[in-house]
LUMKE-924601 format. One record per residue: residue number from 1; residue in one letter; x negated, y negated, z of N, C-alpha, C in turn. Coordinates in Angstrom, 2 decimals. Layout:
REM residues N
{mifi NUM; 'A'; {X; Y; Z}; {X; Y; Z}; {X; Y; Z}}
...
//
This chain:
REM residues 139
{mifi 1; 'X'; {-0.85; 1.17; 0.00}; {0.00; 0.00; 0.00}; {-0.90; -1.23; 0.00}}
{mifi 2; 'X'; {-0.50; -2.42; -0.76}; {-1.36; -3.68; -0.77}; {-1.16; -4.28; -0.06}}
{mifi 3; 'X'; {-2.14; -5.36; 0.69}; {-1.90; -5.79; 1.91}; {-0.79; -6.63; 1.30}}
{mifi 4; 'X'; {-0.46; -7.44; 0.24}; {0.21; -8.79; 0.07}; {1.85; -7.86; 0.35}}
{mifi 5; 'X'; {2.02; -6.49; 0.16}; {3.43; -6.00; 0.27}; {3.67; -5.56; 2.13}}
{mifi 6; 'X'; {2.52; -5.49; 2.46}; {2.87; -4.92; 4.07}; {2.87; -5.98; 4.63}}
{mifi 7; 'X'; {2.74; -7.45; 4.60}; {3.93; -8.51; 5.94}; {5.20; -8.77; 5.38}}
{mifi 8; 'X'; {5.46; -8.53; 3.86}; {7.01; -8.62; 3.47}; {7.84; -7.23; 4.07}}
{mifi 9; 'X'; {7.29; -5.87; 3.96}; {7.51; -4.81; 4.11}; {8.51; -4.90; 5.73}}
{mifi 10; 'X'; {6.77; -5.30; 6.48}; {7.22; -5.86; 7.98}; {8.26; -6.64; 8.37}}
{mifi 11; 'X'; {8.18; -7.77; 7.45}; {9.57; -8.48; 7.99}; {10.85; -8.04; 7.32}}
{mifi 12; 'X'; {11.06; -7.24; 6.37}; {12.26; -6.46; 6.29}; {12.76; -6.01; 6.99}}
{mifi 13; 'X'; {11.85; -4.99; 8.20}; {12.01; -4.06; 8.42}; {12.49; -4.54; 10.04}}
{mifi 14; 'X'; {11.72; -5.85; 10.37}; {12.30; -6.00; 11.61}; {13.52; -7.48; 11.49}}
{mifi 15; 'X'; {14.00; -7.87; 10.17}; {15.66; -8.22; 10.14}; {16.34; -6.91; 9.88}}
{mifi 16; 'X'; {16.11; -5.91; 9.52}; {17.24; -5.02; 9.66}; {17.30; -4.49; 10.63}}
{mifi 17; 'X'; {16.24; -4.41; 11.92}; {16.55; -4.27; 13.37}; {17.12; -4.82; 14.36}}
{mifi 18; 'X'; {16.97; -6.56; 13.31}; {17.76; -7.21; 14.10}; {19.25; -7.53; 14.09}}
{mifi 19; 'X'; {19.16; -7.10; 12.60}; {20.91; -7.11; 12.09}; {21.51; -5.65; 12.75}}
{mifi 20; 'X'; {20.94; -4.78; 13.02}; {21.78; -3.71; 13.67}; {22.13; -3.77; 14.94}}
{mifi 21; 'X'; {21.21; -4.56; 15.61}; {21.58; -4.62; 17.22}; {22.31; -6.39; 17.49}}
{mifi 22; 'X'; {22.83; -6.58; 16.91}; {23.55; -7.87; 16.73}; {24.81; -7.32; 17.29}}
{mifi 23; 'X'; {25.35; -7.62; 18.43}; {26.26; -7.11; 18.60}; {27.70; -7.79; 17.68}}
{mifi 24; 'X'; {28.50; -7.01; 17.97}; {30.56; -6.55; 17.34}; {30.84; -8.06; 17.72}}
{mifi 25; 'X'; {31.03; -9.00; 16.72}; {31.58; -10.20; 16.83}; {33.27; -10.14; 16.53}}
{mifi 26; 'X'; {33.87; -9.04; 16.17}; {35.13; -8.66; 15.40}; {35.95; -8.67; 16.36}}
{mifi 27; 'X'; {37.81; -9.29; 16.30}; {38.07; -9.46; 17.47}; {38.85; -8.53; 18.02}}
{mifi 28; 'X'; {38.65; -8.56; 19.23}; {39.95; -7.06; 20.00}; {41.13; -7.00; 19.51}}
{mifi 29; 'X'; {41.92; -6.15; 19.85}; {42.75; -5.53; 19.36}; {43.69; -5.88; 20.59}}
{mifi 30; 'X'; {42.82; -6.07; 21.85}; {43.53; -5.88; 23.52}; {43.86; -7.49; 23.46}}
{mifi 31; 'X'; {45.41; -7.61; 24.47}; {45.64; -8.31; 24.60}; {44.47; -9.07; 25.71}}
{mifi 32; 'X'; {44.11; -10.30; 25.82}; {43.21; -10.83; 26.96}; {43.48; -12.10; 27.63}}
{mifi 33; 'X'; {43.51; -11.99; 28.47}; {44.23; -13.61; 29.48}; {43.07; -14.53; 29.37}}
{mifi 34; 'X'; {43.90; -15.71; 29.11}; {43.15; -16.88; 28.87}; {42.51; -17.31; 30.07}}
{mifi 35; 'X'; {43.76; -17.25; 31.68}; {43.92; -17.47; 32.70}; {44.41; -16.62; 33.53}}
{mifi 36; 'X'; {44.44; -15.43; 33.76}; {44.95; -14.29; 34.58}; {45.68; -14.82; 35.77}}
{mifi 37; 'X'; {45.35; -15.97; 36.19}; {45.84; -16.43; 37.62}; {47.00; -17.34; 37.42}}
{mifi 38; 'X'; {47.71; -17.57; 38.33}; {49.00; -18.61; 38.06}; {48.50; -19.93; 38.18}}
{mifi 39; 'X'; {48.96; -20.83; 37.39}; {48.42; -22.02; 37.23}; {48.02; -22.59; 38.72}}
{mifi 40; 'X'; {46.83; -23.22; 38.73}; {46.70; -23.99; 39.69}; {47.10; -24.64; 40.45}}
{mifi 41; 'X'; {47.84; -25.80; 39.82}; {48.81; -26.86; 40.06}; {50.48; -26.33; 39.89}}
{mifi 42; 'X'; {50.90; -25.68; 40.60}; {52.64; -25.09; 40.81}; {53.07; -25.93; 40.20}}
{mifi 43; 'X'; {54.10; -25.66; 39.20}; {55.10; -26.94; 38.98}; {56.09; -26.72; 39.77}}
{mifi 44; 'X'; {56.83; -28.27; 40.24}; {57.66; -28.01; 40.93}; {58.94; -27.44; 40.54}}
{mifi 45; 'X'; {60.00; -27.33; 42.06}; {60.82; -26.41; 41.76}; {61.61; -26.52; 40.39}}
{mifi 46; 'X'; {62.19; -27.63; 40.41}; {63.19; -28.52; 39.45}; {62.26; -28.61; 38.27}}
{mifi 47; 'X'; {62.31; -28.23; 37.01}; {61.72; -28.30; 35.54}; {61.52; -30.12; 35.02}}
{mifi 48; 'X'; {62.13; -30.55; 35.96}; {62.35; -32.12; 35.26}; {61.28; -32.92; 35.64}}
{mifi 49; 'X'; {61.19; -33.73; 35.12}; {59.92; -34.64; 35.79}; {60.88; -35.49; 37.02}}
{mifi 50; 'X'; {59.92; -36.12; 37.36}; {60.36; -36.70; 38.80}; {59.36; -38.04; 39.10}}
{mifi 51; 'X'; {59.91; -39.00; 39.93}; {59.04; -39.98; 40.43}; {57.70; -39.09; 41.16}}
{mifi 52; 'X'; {57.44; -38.40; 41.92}; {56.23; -37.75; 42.67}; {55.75; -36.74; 41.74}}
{mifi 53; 'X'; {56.76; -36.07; 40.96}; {56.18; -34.51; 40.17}; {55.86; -34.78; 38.92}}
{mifi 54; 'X'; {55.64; -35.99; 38.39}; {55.05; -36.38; 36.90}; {56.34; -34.80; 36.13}}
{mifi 55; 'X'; {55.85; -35.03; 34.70}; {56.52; -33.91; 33.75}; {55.63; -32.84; 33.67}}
{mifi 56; 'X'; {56.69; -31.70; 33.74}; {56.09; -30.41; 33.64}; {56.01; -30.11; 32.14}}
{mifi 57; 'X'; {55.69; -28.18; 32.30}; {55.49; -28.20; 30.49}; {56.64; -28.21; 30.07}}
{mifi 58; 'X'; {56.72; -28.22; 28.85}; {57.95; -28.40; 27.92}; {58.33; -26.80; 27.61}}
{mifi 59; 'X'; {57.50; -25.91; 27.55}; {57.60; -24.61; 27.25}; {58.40; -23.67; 28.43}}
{mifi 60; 'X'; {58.06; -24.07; 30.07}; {58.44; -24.24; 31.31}; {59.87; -24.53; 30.80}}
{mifi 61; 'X'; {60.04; -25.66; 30.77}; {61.24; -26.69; 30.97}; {62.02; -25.65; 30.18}}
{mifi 62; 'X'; {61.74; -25.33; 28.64}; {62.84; -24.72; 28.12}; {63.28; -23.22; 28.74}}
{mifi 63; 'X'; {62.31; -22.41; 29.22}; {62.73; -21.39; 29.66}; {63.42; -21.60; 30.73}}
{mifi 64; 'X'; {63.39; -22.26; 31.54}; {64.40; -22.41; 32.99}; {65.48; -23.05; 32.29}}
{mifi 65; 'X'; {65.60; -24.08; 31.08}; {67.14; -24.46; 30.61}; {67.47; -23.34; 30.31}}
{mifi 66; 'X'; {66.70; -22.31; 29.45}; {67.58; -21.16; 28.59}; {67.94; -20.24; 30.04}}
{mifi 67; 'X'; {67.41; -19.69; 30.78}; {67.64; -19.30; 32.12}; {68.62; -19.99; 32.75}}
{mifi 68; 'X'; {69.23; -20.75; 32.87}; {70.15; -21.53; 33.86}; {71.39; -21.40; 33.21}}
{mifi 69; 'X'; {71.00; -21.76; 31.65}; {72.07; -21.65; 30.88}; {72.94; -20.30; 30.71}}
{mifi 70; 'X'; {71.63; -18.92; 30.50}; {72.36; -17.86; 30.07}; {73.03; -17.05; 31.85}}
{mifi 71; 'X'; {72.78; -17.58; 32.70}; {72.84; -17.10; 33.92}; {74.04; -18.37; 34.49}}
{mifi 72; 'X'; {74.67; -19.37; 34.27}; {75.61; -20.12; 34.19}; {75.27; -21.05; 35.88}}
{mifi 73; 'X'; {74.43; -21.07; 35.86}; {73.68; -21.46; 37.12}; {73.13; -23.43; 37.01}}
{mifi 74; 'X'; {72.65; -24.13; 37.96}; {72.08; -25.06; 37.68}; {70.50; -24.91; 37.20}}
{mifi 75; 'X'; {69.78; -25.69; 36.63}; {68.37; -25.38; 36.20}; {67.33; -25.63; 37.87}}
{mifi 76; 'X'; {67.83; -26.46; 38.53}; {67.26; -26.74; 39.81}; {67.78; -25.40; 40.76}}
{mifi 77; 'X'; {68.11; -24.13; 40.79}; {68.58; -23.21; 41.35}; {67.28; -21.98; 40.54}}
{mifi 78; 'X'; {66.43; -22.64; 39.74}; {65.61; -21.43; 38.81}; {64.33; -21.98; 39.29}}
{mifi 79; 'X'; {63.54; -20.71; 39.82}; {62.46; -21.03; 40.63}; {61.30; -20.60; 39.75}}
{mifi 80; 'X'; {60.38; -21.09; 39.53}; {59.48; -21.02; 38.84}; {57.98; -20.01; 39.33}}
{mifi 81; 'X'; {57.74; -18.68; 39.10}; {57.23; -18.38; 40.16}; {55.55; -18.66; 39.75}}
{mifi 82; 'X'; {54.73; -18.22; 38.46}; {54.19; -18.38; 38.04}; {54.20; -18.96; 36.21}}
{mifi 83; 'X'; {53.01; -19.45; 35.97}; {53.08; -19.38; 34.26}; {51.19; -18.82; 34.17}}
{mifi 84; 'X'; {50.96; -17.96; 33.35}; {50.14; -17.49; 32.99}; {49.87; -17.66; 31.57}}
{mifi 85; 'X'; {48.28; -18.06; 31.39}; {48.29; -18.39; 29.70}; {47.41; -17.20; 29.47}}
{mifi 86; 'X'; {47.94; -16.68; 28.27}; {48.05; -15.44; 27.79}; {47.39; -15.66; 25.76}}
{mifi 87; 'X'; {46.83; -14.70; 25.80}; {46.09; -14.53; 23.97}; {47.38; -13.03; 24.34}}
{mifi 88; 'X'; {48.18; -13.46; 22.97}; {48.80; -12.31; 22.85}; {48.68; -11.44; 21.37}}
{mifi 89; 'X'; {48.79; -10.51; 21.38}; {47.60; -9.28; 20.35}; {48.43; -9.45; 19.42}}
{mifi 90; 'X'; {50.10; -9.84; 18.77}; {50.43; -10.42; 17.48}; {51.53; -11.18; 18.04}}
{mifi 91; 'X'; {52.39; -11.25; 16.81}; {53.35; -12.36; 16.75}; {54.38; -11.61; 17.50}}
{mifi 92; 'X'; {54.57; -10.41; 18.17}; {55.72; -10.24; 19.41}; {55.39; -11.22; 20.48}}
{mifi 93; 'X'; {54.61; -11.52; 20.86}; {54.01; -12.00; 22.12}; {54.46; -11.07; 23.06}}
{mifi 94; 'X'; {54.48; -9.99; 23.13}; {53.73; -9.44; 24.07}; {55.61; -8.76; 24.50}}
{mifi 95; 'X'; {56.37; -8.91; 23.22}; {57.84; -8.66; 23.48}; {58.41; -8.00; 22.19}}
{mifi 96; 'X'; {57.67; -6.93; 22.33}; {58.07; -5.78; 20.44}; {59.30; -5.50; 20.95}}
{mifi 97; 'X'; {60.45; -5.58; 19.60}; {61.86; -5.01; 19.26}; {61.56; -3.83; 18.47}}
{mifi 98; 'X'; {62.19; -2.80; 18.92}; {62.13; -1.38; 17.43}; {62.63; -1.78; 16.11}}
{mifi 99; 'X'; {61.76; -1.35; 15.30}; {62.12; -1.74; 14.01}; {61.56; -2.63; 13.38}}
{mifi 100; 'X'; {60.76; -3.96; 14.47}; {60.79; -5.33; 13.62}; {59.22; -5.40; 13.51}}
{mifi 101; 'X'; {58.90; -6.20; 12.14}; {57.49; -6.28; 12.04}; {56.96; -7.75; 12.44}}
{mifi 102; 'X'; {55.83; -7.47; 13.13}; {54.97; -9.28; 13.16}; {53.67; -9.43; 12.73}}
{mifi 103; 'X'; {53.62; -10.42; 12.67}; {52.43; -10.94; 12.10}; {51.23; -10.00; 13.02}}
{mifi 104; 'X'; {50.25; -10.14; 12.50}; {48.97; -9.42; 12.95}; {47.91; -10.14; 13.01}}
{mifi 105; 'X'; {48.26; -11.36; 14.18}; {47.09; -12.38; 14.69}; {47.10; -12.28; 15.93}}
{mifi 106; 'X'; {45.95; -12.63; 16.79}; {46.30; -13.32; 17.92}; {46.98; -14.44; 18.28}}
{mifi 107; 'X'; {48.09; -14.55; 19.17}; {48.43; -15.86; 19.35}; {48.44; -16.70; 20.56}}
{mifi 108; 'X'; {47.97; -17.66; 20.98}; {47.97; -18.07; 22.48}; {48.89; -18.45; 22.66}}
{mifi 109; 'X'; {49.32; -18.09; 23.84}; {50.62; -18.90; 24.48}; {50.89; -18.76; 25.89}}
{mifi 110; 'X'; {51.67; -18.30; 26.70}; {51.72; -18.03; 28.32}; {52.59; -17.09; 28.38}}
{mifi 111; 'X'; {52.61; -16.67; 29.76}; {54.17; -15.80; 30.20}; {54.60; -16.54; 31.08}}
{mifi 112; 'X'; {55.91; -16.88; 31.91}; {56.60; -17.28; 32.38}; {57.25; -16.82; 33.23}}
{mifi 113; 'X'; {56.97; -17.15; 34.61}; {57.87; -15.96; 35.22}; {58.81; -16.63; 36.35}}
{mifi 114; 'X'; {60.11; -16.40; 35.98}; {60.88; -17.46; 36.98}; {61.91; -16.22; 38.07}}
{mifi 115; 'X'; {62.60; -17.35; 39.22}; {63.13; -16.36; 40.10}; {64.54; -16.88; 39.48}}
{mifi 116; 'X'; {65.86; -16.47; 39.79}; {67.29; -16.89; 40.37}; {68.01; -15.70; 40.37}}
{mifi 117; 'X'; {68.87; -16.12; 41.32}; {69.62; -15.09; 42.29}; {69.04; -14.04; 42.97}}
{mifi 118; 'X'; {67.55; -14.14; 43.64}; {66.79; -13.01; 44.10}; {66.58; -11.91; 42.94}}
{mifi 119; 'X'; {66.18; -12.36; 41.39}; {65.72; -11.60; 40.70}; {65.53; -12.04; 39.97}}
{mifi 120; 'X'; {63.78; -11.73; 39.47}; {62.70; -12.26; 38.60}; {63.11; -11.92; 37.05}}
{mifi 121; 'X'; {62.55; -12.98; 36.30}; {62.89; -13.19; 34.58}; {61.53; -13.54; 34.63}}
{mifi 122; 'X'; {60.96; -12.69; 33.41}; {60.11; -13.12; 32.00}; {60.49; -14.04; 31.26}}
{mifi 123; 'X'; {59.80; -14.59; 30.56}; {59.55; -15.34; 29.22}; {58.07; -15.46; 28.98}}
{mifi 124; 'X'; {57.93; -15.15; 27.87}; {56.83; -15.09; 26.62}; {57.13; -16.58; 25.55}}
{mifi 125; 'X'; {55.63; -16.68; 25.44}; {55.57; -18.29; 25.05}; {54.50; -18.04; 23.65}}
{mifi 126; 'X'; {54.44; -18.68; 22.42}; {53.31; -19.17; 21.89}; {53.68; -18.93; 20.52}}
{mifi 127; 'X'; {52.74; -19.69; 19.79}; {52.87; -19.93; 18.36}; {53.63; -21.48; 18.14}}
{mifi 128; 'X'; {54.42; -21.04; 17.42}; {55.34; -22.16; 17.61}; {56.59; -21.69; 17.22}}
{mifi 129; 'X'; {56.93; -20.38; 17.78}; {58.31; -20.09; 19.13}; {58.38; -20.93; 20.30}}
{mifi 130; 'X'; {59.41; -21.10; 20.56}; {60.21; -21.54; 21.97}; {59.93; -20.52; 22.49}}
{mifi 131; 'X'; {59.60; -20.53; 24.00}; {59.67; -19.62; 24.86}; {61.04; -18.83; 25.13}}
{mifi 132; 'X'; {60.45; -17.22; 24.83}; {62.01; -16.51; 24.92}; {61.88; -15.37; 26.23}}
{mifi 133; 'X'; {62.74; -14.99; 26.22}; {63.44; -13.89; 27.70}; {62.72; -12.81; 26.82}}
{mifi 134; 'X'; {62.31; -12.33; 28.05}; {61.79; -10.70; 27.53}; {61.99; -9.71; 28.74}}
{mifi 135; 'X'; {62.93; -9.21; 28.68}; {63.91; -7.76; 29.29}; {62.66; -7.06; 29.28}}
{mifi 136; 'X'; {62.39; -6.21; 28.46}; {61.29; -4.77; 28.44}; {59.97; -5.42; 27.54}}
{mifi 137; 'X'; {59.28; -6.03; 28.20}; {57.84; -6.45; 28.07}; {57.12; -4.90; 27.26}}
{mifi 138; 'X'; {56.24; -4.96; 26.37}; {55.73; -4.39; 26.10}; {54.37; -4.58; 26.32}}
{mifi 139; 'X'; {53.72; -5.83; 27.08}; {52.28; -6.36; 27.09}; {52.38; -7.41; 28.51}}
//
């Protein structure tokens, strides 16, 4: 071998060592929490803004209207227990129907988890869906 081919040889040989141990930049498949923990700052009870409670989220706000509404209740009677922001693994957010197909992205958004009448409600948030009720969570 000529010397002028053995430092090209060499540095071939150690980018393709380095391209193999480059780790999996490709993205999961698993759903993964943005924030696993319930928000920091509680919003208060009542969804509305307030002289002391500034405005809550809007994503919040609608799930306790759609909650108050479908439960025939006041929205200040819907307790907010946590909101968790959530990467959800496609366009169910994290709320598959049999039968129906979704998109195949990740999408960020939150879960929602409110109280009334001594029993807890879901809602799944993100994209640009309104936050909806989710009965049998799949994620």
């Amino acid at each position: 071998m000529t010397t002028t081919r053995r430092p090209a040889l060499l540095l071939a040989a150690c980018t393709l060592l380095v391209a193999c141990g480059a780790p999996d930049r490709s993205p999961s498949t698993e759903e993964t929490a943005v924030d696993p923990s319930p928000s920091s700052s509680p919003p208060s009870p009542s969804p509305s803004s307030g002289p002391s409670g500034g405005a809550a989220r809007p994503d919040v706000v609608q799930a306790v209207d759609d909650l108050a509404a479908a439960l025939g209740v006041d929205a200040g009677d819907v307790e907010v227990v946590s909101v968790e922001e959530v990467t959800w693994r496609d366009g169910s957010r994290g709320c598959a129907q049999p039968g129906m197909a979704y998109t195949q992205a990740l999408v960020d958004g939150s879960r929602i988890t409110l109280r009334a009448g001594g029993r807890t409600y879901e809602y799944h948030a993100g994209g640009s869906q309104p936050p909806a009720r989710c009965d049998k969570p799949t994620e």
